[in-house]
C-alpha positions as CSV (number, residue, x, y, z in Angstrom):
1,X,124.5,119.8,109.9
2,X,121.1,118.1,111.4
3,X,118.1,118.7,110.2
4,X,115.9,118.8,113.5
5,X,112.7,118.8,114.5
6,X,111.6,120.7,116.9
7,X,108.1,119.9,119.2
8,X,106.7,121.9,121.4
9,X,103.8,124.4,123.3
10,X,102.3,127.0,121.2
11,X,101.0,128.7,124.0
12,X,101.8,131.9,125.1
13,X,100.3,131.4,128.7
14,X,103.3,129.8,130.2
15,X,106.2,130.8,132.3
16,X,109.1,133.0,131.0
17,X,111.4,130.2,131.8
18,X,110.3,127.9,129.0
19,X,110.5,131.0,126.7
20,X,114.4,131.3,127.6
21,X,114.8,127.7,126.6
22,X,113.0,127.4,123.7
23,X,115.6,130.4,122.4
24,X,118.5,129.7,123.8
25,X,117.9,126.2,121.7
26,X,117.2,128.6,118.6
27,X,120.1,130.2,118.7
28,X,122.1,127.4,119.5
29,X,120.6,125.4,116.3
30,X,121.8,128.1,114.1
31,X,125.1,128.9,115.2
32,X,126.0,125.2,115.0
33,X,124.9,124.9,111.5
34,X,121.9,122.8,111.9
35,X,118.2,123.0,110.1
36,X,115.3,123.5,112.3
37,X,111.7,121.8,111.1
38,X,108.8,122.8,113.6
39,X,105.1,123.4,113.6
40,X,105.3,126.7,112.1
41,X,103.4,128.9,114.4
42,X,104.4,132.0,115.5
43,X,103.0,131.9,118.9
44,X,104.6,130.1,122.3
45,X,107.7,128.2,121.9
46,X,107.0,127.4,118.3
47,X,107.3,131.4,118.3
48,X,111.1,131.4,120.5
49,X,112.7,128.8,119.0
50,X,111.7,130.0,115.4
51,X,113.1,133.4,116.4
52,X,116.3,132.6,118.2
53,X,117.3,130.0,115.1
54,X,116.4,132.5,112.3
55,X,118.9,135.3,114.2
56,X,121.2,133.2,112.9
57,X,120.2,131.1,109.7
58,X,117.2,130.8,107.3
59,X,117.5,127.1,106.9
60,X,114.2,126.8,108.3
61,X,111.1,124.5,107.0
62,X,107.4,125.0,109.1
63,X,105.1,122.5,108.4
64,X,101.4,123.8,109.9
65,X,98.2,122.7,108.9
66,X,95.3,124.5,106.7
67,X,92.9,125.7,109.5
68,X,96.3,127.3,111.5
69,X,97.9,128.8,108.9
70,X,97.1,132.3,109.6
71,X,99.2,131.7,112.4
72,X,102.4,130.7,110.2
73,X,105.3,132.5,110.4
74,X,106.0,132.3,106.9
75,X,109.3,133.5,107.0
76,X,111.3,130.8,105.2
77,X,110.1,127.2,103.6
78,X,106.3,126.7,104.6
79,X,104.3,123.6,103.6
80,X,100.5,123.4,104.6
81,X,99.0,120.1,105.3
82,X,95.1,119.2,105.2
83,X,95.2,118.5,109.0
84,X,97.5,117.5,111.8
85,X,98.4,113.8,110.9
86,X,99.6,115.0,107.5
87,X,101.7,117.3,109.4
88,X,103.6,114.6,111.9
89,X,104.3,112.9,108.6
90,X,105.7,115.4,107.0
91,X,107.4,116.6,110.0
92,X,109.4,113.3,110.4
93,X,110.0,112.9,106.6
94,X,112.1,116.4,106.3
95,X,114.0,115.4,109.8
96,X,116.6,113.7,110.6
97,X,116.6,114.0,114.7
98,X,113.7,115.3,117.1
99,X,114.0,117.3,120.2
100,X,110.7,117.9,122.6
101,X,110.3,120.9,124.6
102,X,107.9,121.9,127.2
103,X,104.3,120.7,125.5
104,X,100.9,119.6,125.8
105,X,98.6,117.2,124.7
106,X,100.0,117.5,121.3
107,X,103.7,117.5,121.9
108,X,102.8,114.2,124.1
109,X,101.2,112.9,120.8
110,X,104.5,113.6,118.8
111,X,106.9,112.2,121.7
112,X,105.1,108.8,121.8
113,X,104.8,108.5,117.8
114,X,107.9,108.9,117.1
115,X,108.7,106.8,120.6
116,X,106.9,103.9,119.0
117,X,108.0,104.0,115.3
118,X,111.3,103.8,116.6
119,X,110.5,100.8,119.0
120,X,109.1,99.4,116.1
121,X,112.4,99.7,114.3
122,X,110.9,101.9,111.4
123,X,113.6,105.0,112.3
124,X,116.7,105.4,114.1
125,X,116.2,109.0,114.9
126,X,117.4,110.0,117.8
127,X,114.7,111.6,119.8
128,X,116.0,113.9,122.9
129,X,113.2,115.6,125.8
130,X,114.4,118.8,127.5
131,X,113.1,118.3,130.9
132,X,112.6,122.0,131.9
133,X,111.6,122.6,135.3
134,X,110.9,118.8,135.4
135,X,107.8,118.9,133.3
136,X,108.5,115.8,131.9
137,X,109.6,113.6,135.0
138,X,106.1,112.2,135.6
139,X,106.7,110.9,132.1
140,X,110.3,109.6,133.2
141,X,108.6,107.3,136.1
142,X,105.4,106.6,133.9
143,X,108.1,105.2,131.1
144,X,110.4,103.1,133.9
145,X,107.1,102.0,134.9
146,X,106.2,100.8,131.8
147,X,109.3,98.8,131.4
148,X,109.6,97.1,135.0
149,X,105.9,95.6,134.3
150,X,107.3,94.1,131.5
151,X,105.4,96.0,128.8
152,X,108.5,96.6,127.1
153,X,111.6,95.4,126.8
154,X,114.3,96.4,129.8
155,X,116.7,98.0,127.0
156,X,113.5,100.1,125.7
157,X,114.9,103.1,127.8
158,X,117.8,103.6,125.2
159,X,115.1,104.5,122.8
160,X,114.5,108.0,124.1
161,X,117.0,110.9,126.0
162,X,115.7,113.2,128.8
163,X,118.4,115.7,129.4
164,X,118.3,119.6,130.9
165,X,119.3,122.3,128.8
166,X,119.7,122.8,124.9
167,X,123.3,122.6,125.2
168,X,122.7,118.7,126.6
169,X,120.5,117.6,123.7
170,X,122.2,118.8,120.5
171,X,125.5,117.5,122.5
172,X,123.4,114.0,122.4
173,X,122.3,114.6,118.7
174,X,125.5,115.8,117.3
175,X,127.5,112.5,119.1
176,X,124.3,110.2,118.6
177,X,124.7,106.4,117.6
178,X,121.8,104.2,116.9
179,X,122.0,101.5,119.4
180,X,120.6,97.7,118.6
181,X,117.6,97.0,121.0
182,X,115.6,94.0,121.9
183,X,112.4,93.5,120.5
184,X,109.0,94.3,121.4
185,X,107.6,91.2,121.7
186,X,108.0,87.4,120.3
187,X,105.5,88.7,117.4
188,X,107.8,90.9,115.7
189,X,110.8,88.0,116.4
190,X,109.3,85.4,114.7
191,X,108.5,88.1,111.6
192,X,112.6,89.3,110.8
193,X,111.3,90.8,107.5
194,X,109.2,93.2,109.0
195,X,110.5,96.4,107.8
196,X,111.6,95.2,104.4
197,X,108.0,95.0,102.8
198,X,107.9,96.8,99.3
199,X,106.8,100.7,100.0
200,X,104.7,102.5,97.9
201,X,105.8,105.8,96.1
202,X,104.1,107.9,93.3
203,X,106.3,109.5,90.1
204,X,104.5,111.8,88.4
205,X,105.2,112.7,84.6
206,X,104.3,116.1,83.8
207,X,104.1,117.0,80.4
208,X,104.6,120.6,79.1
209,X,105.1,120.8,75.1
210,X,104.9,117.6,74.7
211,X,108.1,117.8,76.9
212,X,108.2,116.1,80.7
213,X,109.9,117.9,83.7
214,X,112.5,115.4,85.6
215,X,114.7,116.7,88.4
216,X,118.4,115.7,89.1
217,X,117.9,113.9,93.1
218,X,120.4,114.9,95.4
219,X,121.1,114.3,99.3
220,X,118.7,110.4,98.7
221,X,119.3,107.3,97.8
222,X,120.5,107.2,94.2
223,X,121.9,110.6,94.3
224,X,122.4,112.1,91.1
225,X,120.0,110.0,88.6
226,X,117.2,111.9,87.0
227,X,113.7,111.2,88.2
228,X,110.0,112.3,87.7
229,X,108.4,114.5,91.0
230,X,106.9,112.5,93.4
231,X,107.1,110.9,96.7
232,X,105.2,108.6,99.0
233,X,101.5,108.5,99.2
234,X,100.1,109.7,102.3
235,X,97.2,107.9,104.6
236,X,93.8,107.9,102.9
237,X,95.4,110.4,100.1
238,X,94.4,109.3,96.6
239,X,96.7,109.0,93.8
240,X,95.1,112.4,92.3
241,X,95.7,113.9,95.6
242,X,99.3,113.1,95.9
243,X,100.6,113.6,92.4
244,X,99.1,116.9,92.9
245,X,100.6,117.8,96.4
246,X,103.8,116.4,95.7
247,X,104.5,118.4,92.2
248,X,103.9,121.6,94.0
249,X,105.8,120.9,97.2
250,X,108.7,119.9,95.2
251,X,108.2,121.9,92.0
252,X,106.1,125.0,93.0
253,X,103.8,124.4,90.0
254,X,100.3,123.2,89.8
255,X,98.8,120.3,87.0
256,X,95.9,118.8,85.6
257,X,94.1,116.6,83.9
258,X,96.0,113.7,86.0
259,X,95.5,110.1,85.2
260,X,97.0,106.9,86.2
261,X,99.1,105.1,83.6
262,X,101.3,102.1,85.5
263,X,103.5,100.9,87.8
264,X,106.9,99.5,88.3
265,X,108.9,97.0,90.6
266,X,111.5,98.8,91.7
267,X,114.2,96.8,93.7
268,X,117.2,99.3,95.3
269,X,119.7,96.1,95.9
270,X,122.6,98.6,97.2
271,X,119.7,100.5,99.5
272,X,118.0,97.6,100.5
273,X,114.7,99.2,100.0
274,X,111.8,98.0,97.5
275,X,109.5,100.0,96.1
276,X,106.2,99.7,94.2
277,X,106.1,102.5,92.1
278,X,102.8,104.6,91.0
279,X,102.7,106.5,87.5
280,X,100.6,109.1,86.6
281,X,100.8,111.4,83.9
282,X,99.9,114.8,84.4
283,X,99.6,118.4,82.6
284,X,101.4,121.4,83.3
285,X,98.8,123.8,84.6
286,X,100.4,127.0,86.2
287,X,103.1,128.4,88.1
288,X,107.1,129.0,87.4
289,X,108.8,125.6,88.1
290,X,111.3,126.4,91.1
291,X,113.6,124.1,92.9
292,X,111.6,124.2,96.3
293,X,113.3,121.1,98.6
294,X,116.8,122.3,97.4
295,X,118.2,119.0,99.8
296,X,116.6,117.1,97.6
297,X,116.9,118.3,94.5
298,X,119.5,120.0,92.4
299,X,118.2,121.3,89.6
300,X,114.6,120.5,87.3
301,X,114.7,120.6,83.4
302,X,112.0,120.0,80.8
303,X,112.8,116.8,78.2
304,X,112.2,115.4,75.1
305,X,111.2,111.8,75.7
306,X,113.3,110.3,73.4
307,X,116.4,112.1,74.5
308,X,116.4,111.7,78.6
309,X,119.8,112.4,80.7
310,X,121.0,109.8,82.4
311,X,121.7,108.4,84.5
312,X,117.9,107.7,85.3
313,X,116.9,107.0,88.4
314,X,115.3,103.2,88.9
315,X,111.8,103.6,88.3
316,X,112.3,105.6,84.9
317,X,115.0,102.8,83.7
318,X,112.0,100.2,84.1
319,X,109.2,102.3,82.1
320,X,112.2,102.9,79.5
321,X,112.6,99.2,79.6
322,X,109.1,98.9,78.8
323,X,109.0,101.3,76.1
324,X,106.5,103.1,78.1
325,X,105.8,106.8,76.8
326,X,103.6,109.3,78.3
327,X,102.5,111.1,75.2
328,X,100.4,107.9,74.2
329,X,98.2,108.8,77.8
């Protein structure tokens, strides 16, 4: 099971024969067990392809902006962004492997985002272009272009898959195997440690009763340990804003009164990731908490501080450590 993400046109002033595609791919995604992701619109292809995947399954997460969402098909997991850039993050965080359809301007966008994070070595995603009636082969020769003037390295071409038909590109996904490739340039060579600076994430402890809601992670890296909701702070996002946003998207409830209270230095040897992590503490405001990223997390449960499960994941060993206690913000 992949969790793919699906761009592509949500026009509805385009030929029949992209309309075929876009659900025969559906359909395909569903009856081989895989998760679609897509912009959430029930108009064009985002339309088809939503429709021919949820004839067979309901493992299905849109991720449209504010000012479209009366457009959402709300007919599974939705998450609304603040605007379109929010939504390519978010898009790539819940996936796993991307696959273009016919598009315009904006599927173009996506393609060469992804395209370039993953010349830049920050994914290994594979990323897979139906070519239908050879919309995309201008692209093909602008691409080879590209790479015979020397603007990217020869072996650059590995980074991206133009195939035919549906049954083509989940064949590619389901067999993919991230292959080494050359550098961009001599900058990034003579900088090895380029994608091992420390990321930033936010954990936010909500309190409730003078009780604070953890959740048991799942399907992440340290699986099973108990951590507060949170996640990774978006472009120009404050740390209000995301504490917020990422308690409902994860929790379904909403909080207040959030403040900042301190941070920890949070080194993942085994993972090889390091992470500076935000704390707020928050209060519980409304809402009925619900597990709503079930391949994330397992189960949530409300605490007394002083008697936490374990194990605990990283961050909330260190503030233990510290004898750090949200009550006392």
């Amino acid at each position: 099971m992949v969790k793919i993400c699906v761009f592509c046109s949500s026009s509805d002033s385009i030929s029949k024969e992209y309309f075929e595609v876009a659900d025969r791919l559906g359909r395909l995604m569903g009856e081989r067990g895989h998760q679609l992701v897509y912009g959430g619109s029930h108009r064009g292809l985002m339309g088809g392809v939503s429709k021919g995947f949820a004839s067979h399954s309901n493992e299905i997460t849109e991720i449209i902006p504010k000012i479209f969402e009366d457009v959402a098909v709300k007919n599974a997991k939705i998450i609304v962004t603040k605007d379109f850039g929010e939504r390519l993050r978010k898009m790539k965080e819940h996936s796993e492997a991307f696959i273009t359809l016919a598009g315009g301007f904006g599927s173009l966008y996506e393609i060469f985002d992804v395209l370039v994070h993953k010349q830049l070595k920050l994914h290994q995603k594979p990323l897979v272009i139906i070519n239908t009636n050879n919309i995309y082969t201008p692209l093909i020769d602008q691409i080879k272009k590209v790479i015979n003037e020397g603007f990217a390295p020869e072996d650059n071409h590995k980074l991206i898959e133009f195939v035919s038909t549906p049954e083509e590109a989940l064949g590619y996904i389901e067999n993919y195997t991230p292959q080494k490739i050359e550098d961009k340039d001599s900058l990034f060579k003579d900088h090895p440690h380029i994608n091992e600076r420390p990321k930033v994430g936010l954990g936010v402890a909500v309190l409730k009763d003078e009780k604070v809601l953890l959740g048991k992670r799942k399907s992440s890296h340290r699986e099973g340990t108990w951590s507060f909701p949170g996640g990774h702070i978006e472009f120009n996002e404050t740390f209000e804003e995301c504490a917020s946003r990422e308690t409902l998207e994860e929790t379904g409830i909403k909080i207040k009164n959030i403040r900042f209270a301190t941070t920890t230095n949070d080194l993942f040897k085994k993972e090889n990731k390091h992470y500076i992590t935000i704390i707020m503490v928050a209060e519980f405001d409304s809402g009925e908490v619900k597990i709503m990223e079930p391949e994330k997390c397992e189960e949530w449960k409300w605490f007394d501080w002083n008697r936490l499960p374990e194990p605990l994941f990283l961050p909330l060993q260190h503030l233990k450590e510290t004898k750090f206690n949200p009550l006392d913000y």
